[in-house]
VMD Tcl script that builds the backbone (N, CA, C; Angstrom):
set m [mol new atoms 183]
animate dup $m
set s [atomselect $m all]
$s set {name element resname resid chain x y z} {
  {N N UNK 1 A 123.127 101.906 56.165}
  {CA C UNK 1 A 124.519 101.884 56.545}
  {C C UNK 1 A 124.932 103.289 56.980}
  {N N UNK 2 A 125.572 103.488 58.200}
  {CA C UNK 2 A 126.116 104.786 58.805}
  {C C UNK 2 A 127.553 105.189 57.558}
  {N N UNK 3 A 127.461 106.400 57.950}
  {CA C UNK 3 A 129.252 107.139 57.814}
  {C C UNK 3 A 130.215 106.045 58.556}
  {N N UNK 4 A 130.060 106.095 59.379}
  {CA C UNK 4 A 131.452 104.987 59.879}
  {C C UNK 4 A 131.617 103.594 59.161}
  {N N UNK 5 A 129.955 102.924 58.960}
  {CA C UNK 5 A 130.634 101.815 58.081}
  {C C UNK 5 A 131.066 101.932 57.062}
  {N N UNK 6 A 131.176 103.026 56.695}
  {CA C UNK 6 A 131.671 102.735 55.169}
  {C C UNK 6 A 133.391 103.202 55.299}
  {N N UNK 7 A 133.942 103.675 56.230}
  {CA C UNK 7 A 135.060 104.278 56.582}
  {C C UNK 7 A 136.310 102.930 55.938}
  {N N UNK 8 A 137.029 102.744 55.748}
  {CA C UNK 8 A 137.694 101.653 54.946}
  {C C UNK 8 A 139.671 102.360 55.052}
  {N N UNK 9 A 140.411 101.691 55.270}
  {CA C UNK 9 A 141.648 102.304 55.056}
  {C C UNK 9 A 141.856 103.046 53.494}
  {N N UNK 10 A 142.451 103.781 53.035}
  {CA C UNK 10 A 142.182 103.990 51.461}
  {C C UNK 10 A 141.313 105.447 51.095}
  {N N UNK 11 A 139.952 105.459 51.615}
  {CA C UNK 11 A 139.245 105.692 51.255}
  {C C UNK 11 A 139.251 107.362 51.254}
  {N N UNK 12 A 139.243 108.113 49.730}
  {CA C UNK 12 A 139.083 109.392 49.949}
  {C C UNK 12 A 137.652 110.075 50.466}
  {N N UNK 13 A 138.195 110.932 50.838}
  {CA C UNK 13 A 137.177 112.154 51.728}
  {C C UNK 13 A 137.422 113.130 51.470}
  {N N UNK 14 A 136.296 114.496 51.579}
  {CA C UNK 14 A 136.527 115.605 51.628}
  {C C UNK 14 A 136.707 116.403 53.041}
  {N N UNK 15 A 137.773 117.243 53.149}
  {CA C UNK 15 A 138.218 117.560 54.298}
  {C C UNK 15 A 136.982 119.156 54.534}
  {N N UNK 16 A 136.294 119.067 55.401}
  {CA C UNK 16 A 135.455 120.700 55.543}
  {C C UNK 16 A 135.577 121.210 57.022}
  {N N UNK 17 A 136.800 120.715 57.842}
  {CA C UNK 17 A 136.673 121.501 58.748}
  {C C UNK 17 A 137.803 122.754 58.468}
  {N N UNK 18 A 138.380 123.590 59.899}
  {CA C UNK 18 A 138.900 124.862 59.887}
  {C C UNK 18 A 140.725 124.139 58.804}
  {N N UNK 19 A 140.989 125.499 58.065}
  {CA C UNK 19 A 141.983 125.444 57.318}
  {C C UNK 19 A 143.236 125.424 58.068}
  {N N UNK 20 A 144.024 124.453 57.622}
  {CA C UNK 20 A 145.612 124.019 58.646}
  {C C UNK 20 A 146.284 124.490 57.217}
  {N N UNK 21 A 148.003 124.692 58.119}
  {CA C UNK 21 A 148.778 124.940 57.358}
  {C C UNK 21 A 149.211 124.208 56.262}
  {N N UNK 22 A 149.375 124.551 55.280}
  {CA C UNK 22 A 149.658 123.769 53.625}
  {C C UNK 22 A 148.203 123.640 53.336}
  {N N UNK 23 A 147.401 123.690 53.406}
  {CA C UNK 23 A 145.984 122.972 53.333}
  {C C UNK 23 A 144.986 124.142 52.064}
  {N N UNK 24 A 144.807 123.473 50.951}
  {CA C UNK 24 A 144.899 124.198 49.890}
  {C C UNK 24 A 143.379 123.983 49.778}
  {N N UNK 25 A 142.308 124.551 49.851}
  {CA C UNK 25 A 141.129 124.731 49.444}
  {C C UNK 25 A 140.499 124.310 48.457}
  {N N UNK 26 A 141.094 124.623 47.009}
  {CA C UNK 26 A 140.653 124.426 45.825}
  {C C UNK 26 A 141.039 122.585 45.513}
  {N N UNK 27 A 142.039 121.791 46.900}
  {CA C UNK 27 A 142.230 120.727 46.812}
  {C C UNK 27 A 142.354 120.183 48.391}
  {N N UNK 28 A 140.631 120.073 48.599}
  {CA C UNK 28 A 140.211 119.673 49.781}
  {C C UNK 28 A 140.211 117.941 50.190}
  {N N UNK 29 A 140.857 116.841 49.379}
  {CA C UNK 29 A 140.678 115.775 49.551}
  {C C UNK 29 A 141.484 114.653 50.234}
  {N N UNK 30 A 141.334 114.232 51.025}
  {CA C UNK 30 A 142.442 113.482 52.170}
  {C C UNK 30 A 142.099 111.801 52.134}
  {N N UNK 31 A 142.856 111.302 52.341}
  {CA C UNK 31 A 142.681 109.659 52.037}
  {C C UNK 31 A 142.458 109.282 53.665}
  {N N UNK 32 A 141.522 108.839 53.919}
  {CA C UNK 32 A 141.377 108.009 55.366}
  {C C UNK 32 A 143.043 107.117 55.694}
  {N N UNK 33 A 143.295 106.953 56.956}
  {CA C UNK 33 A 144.302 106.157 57.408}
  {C C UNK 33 A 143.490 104.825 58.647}
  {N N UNK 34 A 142.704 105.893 59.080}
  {CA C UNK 34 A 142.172 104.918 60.042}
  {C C UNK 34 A 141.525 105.573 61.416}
  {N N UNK 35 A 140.916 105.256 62.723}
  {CA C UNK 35 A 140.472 105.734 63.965}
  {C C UNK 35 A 141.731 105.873 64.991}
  {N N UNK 36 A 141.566 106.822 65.636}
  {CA C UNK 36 A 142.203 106.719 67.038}
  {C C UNK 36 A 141.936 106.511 68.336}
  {N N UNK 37 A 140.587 106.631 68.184}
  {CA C UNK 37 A 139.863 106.668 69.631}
  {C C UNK 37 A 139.164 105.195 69.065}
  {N N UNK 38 A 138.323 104.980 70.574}
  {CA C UNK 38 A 137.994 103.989 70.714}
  {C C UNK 38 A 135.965 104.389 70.030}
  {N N UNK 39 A 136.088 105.650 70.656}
  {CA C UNK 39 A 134.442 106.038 70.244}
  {C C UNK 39 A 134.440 106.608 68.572}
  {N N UNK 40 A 135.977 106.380 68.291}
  {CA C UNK 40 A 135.226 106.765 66.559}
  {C C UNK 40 A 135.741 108.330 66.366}
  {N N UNK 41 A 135.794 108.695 67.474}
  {CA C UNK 41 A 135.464 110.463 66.923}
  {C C UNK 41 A 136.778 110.757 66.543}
  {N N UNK 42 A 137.592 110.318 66.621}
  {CA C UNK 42 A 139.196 111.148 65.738}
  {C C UNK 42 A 139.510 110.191 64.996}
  {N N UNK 43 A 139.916 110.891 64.145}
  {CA C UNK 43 A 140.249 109.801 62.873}
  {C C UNK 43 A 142.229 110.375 62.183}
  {N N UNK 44 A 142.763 109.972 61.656}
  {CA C UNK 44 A 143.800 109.837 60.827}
  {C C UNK 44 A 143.806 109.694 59.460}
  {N N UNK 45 A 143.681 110.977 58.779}
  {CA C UNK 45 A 144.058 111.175 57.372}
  {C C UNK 45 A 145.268 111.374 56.657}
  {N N UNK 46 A 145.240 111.273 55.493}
  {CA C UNK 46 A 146.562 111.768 54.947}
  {C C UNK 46 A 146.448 113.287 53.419}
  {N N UNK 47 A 147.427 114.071 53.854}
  {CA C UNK 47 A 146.673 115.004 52.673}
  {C C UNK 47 A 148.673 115.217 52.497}
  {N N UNK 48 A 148.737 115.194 51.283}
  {CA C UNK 48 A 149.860 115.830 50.544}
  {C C UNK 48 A 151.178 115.175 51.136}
  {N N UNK 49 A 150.693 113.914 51.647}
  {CA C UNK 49 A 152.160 113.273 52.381}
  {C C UNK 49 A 152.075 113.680 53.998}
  {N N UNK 50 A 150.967 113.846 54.265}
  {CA C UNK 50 A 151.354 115.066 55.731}
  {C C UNK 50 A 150.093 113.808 56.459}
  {N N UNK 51 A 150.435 113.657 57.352}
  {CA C UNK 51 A 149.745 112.304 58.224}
  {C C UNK 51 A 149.007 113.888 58.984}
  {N N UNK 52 A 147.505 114.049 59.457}
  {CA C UNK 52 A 146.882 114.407 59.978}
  {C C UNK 52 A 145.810 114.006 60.792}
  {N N UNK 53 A 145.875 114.536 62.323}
  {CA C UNK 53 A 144.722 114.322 63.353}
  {C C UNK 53 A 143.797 114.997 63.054}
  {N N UNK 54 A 142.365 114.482 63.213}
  {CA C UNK 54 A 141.370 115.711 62.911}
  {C C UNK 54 A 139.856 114.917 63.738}
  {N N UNK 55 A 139.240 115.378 63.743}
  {CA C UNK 55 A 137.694 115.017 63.987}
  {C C UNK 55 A 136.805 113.975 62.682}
  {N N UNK 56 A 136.270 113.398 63.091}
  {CA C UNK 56 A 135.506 113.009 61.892}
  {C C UNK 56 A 134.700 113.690 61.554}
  {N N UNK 57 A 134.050 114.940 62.647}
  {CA C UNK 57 A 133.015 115.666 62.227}
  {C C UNK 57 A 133.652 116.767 60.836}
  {N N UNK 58 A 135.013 116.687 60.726}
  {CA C UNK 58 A 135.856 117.827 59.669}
  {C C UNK 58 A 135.667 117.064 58.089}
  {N N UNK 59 A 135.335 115.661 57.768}
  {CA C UNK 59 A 135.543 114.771 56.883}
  {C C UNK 59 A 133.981 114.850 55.975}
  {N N UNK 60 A 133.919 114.009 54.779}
  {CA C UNK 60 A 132.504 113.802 54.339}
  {C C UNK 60 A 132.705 113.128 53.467}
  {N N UNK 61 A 132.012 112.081 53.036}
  {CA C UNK 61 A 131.771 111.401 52.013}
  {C C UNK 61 A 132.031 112.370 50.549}
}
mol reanalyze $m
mol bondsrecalc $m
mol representation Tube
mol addrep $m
């Protein structure tokens, strides 16, 4: 089974790409929301109430 199948609405992740504003290090973990693109590669997280665009390559199991 790939990274993407397991992708699920809900589902926490660890965030490891470049540091955004509010974005606290010692609490790197973002809840999946869902895809935006059609090929997968941007995804929609949520960290601290704050809806975020990012790459999937920034995310990890």
């Amino acid at each position: 089974m790939h990274f993407i199948d397991k992708m699920v609405e809900g589902l926490e992740l660890k965030y490891i790409g470049k540091c955004f504003a509010g974005f606290n290090e010692e609490d790197p973990y973002v809840t999946f929301l869902g895809y935006d693109t059609p090929g997968w590669s941007y995804i929609w997280v949520k960290y601290k109430g704050r809806h975020i665009y990012t790459s999937i390559a920034d995310v990890s199991l």
